[in-house]
C-alpha positions, 0 to 999 in steps of 0.5 A: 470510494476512498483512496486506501489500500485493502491490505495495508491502510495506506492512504493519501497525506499531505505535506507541503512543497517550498518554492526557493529562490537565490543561489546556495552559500557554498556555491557564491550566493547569498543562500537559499530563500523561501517565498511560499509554501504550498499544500499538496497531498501524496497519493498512494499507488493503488491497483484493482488486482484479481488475485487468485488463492488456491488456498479457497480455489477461488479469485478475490478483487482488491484494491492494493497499493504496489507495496501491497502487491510485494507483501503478497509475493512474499508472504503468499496470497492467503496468508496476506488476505487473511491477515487483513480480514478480507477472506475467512479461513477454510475449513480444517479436513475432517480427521479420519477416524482411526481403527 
């Protein structure tokens, strides 16, 4: 399974890291040189939580990143997992017929 979070796509990037040698100008020295550029890649904090909606009364196992997990707090559990497609709606209560 790749490295990607359920809720929000996060996943892994790259960059590249600088390796430098010498001293700073404003500190004396002759400044900063770069002597090699590597590649490297950002991976994404993810977690398996089991979450519970009330909502559906029931617990989904997912795959989120820790940004993921805030977005849960905030906006509630069955709001966040329906918007990124991983549950359905519930069924609206049959409306009572009125005399």
């Amino acid at each position: 399974m790749s490295r990607v979070c359920q809720v929000t796509g996060r996943g892994t990037t790259s960059g590249r890291t600088y390796t430098r040698r010498g001293v700073a100008k404003r500190k004396g020295g002759i400044g900063r040189k770069t002597t090699g550029i590597t590649k490297r890649t950002f991976q994404v904090n993810l977690q398996w939580k089991n979450i519970f909606v009330p909502e559906l009364n029931k617990t989904v196992r997912v795959r989120l990143s820790t940004r993921a997990l805030k977005t849960i707090t905030k906006k509630g559990a069955y709001r966040t997992l329906l918007d990124a497609g991983l549950i359905k709606a519930r069924k609206p209560a049959p409306k009572k017929a009125s005399a």
